[in-house]
GUTIKOL-586817 format. One record per residue (C-alpha): x negated, y, z; residue in three letters. Coordinates in steps of 0.02 Angstrom, whole numbers. Example, Ala and Ser with C-alpha at 12.3 -4.5 7.8 and 13.67 -1.06 7.14 Angstrom:
# GUTIKOL-586817
> xx,yy,zz,aa
> -615,-225,390,ala
> -684,-53,357,ser
//
This chain:
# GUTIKOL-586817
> xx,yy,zz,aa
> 1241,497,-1989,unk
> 1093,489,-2072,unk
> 1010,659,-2131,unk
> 891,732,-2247,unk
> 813,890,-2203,unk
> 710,944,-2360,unk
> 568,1078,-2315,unk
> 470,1066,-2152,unk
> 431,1256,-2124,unk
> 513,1355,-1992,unk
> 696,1334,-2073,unk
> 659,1156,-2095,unk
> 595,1099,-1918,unk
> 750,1218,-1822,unk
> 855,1130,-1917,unk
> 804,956,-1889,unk
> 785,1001,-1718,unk
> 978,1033,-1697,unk
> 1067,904,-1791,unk
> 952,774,-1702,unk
> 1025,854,-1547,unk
> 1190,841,-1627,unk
> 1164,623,-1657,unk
> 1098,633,-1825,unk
> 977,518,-1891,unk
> 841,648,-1959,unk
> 715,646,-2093,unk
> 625,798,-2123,unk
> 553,785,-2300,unk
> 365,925,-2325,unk
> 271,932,-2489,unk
> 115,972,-2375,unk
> 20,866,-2280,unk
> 81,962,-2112,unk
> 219,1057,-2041,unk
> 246,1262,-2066,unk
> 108,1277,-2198,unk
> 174,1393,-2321,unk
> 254,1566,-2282,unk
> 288,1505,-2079,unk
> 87,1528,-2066,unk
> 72,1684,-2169,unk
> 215,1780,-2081,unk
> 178,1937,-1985,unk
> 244,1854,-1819,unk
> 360,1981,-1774,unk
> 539,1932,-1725,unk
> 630,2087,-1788,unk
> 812,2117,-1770,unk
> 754,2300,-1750,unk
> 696,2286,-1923,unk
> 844,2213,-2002,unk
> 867,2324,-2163,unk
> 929,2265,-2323,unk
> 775,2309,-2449,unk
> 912,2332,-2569,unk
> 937,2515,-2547,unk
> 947,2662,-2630,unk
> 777,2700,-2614,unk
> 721,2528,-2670,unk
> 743,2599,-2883,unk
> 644,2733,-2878,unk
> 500,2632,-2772,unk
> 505,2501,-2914,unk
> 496,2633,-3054,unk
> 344,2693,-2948,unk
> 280,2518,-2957,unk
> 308,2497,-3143,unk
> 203,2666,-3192,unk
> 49,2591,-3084,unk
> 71,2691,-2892,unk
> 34,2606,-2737,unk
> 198,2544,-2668,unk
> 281,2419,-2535,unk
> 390,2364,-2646,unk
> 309,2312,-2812,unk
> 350,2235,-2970,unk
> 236,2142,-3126,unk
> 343,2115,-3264,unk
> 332,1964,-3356,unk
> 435,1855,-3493,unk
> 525,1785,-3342,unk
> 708,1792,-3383,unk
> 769,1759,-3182,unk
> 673,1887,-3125,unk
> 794,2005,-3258,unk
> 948,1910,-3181,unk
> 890,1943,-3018,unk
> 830,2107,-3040,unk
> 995,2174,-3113,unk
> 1097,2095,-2939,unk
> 982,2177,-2847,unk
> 1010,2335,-2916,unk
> 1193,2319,-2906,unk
> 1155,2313,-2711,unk
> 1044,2460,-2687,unk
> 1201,2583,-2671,unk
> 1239,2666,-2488,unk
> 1387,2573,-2452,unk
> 1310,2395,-2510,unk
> 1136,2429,-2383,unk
> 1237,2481,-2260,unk
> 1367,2319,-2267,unk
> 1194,2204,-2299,unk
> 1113,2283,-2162,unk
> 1238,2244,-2041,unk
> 1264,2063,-2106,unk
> 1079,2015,-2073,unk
> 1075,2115,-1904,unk
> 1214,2003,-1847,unk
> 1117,1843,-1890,unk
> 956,1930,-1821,unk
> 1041,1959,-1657,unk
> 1119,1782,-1649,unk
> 987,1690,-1688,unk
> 873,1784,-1547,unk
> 1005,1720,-1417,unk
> 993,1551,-1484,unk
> 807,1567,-1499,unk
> 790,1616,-1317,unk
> 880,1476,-1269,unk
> 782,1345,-1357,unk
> 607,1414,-1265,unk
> 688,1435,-1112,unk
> 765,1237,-1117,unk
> 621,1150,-1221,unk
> 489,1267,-1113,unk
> 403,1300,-1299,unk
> 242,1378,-1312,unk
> 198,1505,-1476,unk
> 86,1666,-1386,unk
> 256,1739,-1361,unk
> 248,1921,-1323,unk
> 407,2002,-1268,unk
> 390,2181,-1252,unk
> 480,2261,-1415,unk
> 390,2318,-1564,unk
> 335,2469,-1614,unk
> 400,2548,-1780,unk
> 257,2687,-1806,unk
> 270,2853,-1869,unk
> 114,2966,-1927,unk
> 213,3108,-1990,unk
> 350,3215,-1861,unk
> 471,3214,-2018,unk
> 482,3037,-2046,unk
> 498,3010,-1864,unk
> 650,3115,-1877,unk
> 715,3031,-2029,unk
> 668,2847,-1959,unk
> 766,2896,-1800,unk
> 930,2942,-1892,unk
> 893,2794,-1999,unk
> 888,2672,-1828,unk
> 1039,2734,-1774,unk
> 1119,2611,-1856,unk
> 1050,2457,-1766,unk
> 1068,2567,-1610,unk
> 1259,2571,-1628,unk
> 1278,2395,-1662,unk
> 1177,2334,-1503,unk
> 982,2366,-1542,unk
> 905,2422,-1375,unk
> 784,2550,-1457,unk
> 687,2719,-1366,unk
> 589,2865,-1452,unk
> 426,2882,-1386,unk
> 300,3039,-1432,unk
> 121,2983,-1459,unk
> 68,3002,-1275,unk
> 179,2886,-1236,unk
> 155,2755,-1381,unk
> -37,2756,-1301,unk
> 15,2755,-1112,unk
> 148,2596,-1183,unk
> 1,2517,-1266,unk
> -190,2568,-1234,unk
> -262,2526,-1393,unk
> -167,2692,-1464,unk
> -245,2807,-1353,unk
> -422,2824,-1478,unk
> -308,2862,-1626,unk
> -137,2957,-1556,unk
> -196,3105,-1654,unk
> -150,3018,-1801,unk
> 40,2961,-1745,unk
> 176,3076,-1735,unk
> 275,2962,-1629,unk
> 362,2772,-1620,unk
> 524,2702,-1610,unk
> 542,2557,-1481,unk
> 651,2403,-1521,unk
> 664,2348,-1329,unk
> 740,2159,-1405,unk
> 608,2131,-1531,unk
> 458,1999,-1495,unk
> 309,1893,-1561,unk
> 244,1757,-1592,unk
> 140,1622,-1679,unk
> 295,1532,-1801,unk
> 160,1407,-1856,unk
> 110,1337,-1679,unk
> 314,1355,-1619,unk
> 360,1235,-1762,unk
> 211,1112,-1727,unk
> 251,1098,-1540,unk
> 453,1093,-1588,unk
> 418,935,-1698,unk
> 346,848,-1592,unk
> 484,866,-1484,unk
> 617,815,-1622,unk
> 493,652,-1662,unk
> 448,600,-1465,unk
> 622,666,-1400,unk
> 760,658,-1544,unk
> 672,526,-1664,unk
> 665,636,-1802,unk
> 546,558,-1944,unk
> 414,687,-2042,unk
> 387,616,-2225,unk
> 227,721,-2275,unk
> 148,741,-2423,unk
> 310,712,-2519,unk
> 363,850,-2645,unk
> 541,854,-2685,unk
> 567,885,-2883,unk
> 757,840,-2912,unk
> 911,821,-2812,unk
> 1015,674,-2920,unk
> 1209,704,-2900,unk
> 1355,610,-2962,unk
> 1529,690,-2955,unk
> 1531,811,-2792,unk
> 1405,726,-2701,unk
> 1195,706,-2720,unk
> 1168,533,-2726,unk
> 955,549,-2669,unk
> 814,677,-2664,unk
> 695,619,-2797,unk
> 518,647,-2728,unk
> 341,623,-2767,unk
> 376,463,-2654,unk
> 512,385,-2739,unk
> 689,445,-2714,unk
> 753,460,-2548,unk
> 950,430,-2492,unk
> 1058,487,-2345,unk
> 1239,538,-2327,unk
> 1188,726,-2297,unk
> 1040,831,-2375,unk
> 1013,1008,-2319,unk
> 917,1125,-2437,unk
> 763,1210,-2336,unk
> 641,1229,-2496,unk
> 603,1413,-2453,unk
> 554,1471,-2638,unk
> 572,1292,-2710,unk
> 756,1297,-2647,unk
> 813,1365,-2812,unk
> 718,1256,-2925,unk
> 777,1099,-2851,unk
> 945,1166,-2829,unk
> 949,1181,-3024,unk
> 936,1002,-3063,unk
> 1085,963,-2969,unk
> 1162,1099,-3079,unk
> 1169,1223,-2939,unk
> 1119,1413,-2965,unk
> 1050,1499,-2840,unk
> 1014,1696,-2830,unk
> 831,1692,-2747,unk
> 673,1731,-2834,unk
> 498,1760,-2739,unk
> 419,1903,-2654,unk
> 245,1884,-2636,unk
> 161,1956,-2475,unk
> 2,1957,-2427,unk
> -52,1917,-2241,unk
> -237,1925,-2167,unk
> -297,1842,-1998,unk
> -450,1892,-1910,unk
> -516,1842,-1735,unk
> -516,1967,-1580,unk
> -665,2045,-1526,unk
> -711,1984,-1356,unk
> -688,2142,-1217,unk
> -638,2220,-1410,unk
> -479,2340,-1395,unk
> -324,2267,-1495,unk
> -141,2285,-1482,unk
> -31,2224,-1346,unk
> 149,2269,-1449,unk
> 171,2202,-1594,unk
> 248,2312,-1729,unk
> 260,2424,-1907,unk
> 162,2543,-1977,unk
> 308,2622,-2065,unk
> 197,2758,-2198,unk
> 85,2590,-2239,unk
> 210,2488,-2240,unk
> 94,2331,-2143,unk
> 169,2235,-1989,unk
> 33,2173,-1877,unk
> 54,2029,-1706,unk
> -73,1967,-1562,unk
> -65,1799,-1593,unk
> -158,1721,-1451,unk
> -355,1762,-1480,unk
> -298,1830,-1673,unk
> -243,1992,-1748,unk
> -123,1970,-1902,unk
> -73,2090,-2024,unk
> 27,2067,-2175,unk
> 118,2207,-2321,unk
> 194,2223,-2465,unk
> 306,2142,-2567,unk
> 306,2109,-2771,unk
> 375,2033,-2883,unk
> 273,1917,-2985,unk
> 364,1748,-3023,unk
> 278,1594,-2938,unk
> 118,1682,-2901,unk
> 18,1620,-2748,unk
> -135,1719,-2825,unk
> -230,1865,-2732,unk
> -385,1978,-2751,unk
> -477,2077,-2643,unk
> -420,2220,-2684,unk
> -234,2159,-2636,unk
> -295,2184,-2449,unk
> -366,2347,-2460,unk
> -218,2428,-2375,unk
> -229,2300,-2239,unk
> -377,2341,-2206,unk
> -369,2520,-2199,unk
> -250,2516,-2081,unk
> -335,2389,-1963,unk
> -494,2513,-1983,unk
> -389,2659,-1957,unk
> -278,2606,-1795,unk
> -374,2452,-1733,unk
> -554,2490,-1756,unk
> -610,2393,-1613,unk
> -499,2248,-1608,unk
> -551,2109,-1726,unk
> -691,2052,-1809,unk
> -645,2121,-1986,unk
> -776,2031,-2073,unk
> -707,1864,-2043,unk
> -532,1873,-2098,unk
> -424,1724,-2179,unk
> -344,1780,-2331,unk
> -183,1716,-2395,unk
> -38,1755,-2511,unk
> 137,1658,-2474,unk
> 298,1696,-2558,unk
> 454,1743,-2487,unk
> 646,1680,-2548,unk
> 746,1824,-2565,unk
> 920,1847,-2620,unk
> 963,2005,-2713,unk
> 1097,2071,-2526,unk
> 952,1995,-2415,unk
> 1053,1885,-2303,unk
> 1008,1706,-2332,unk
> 1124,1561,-2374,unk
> 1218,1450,-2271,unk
> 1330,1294,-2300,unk
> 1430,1185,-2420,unk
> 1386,1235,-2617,unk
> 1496,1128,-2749,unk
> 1423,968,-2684,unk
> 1515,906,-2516,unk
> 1351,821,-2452,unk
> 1208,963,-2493,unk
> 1206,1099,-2372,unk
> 1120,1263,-2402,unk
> 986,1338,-2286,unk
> 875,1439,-2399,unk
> 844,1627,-2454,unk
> 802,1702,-2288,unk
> 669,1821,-2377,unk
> 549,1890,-2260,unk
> 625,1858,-2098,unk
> 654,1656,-2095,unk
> 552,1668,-1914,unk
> 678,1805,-1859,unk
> 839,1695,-1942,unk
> 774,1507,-1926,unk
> 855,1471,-1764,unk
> 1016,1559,-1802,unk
> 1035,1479,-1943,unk
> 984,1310,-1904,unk
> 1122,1306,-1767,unk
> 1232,1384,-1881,unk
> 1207,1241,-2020,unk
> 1199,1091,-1888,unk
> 1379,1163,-1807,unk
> 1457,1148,-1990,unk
> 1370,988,-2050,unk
> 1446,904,-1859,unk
> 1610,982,-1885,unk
> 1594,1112,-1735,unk
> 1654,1287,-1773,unk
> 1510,1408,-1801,unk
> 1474,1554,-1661,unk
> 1416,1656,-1806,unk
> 1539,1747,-1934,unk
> 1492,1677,-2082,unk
> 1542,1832,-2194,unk
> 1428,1885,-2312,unk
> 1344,1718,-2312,unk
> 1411,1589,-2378,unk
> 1375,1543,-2566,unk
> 1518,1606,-2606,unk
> 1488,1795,-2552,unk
//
């Protein structure tokens, strides 16, 4: 069965990596001239099912209005004369009641949670190396209110099988050193005992290689997929920048491009971008930096060790196809690396980036068969495709081989 897997990030590569297991003959088709370029480079690097809320919530409206009269938010919005980001925007209000976050949160914790099991097995079987760091993550707390209100707020995860401990500030520092200059300014942390690190970009370069030296799996580079042509129920070839490509089955793994290309085949899909911006800077030798990865949940910016770097990403807005950044775009970044990290990296050497994340208006992504029996759907993970990728990937392969999945598959399917 011969197999076209179209986007090589994160998504992409897990995927290819599993139906080659399966027998399929795979071709994974990247616009860039290498492998996890995009949003799997710019990601914070934390593997989060302890962080698995829907950001459709009923807090999310009144954070956008906040947006749209010019405050400093995590959620932002720039309005333009896009009409999907209306369409869009209107779903995802529809989701931001009690009963919808609470139903979308527990959707995407139950992929989060799979897909770490299947994760775990992949490292521990393929012996893959990504500056893993397995220790939980930290979901900060400067203020003793919020740590009260984050706490009732966890409980949630908690109940459905999130390992997670409260920890005052003494303890955050005596859990991880580079806290013990600055505890005055935390109230406390909640610990997600399950949640990890790592580096997504170097886990999908060193799981590629195994799909090409192992499985066979071909990487077609450089090749930017503009069209899907379909006749009847079925896509006929990917039309690229290469020519058009053909196999019997195509999965979708565009990321952001997903709906675009999705559109020529005359299929609508519910994702529009979120950009986030992510910044990189090298360790300090003998410097103190962070050993956990984790949240600063007032600032809203997630920061990793990733091997002999510090990353640190925030925010999210809406701004169309936007890969544009200033400056100024990273000042809360770097406040916060000033303010908790002082001595960790070398601050005046950071690599700047923005990358845009596919998000559906619920938040869970979606998986399988749309109205063509040949094009599978593996797209709209939003900002956690490194938490979901191998979950999903497994999840995709099992239906495209005609296994039944391990995962329910309520809530996301395109048919939801």
């Amino acid at each position: 069965m011969k197999t076209l897997v179209l986007g090589g990030g994160v998504v992409g590569v897990t995927t290819a990596y599993f139906l080659a297991k399966a027998g399929h003959e795979v071709t994974v088709v990247e616009e860039k001239d290498g492998l996890g370029l995009e949003a799997t480079a710019a990601n914070a690097g934390i593997i989060a099912p302890g962080h698995s809320f829907a950001w459709a919530s009923p807090r999310a409206p009144r954070m956008l209005w906040q947006s749209l009269r010019g405050a400093e938010t995590a959620i932002r919005v720039r309005l333009a004369p896009d009409l999907r980001l209306y369409t869009w925007g209107l779903r995802f209000l529809r989701e931001c009641t009690a009963e919808r976050a609470r139903r979308n949160t527990l959707i995407k914790l139950r992929l989060c949670q799979y897909s770490q099991a299947v994760m775990n097995e992949l490292v521990r079987t393929e012996r893959l190396e990504y500056h893993a760091i397995t220790k939980g993550a930290l979901y900060l707390y400067r203020d003793p209110a919020e740590l009260e209100a984050g706490t009732k707020k966890m409980a949630l995860l908690a109940e459905h099988g999130q390992k997670q401990e409260i920890l005052d500030a003494s303890e955050v520092a005596k859990l991880d050193p580079v806290f013990e200059p600055v505890r005055s300014k935390i109230a406390g942390a909640i610990r997600d005992l399950g949640d990890s690190s790592g580096d997504a970009r170097v886990f999908v370069e060193n799981l590629a290689r195994i799909c090409r030296d192992r499985f066979g799996v071909a990487f077609r580079l450089g090749a930017r997929v503009t069209a899907l042509r379909a006749a009847a129920d079925r896509i006929d070839a990917a039309v690229t920048t290469q020519g058009a490509l053909t196999a019997d089955n195509y999965v979708l793994a565009l990321g952001v491009g997903a709906p675009i290309v999705a559109r020529t085949a005359g299929v609508r899909l519910p994702i529009y971008p979120a950009k986030g911006y992510s910044s990189t800077f090298p360790l300090k030798p003998g410097g103190l930096a962070p050993t956990i990865p984790g949240v600063d949940e007032q600032w809203l910016v997630g920061w990793s060790r990733l091997g002999d770097q510090l990353r640190l990403t925030s925010t999210a807005e809406f701004a169309g196809y936007d890969w544009g950044w200033t400056p100024r775009d990273f000042n809360n970044i770097l406040r916060l690396a000033r303010d908790l990290f002082p001595d960790a990296a070398d601050y005046e050497r950071g690599q700047y980036r923005a990358c845009l994340r596919p998000m559906t208006p619920d938040g869970p992504p979606i998986l399988g068969l749309g109205r063509h029996r040949n094009l599978f759907l593996n797209c709209g993970h939003g900002h956690m495709g490194w938490t979901m990728a191998c979950g999903t990937a497994r999840t995709v392969a099992d239906l495209m081989t005609g296994r039944m999945p391990e995962l329910d598959l309520e809530g996301l399917t395109p048919r939801r």
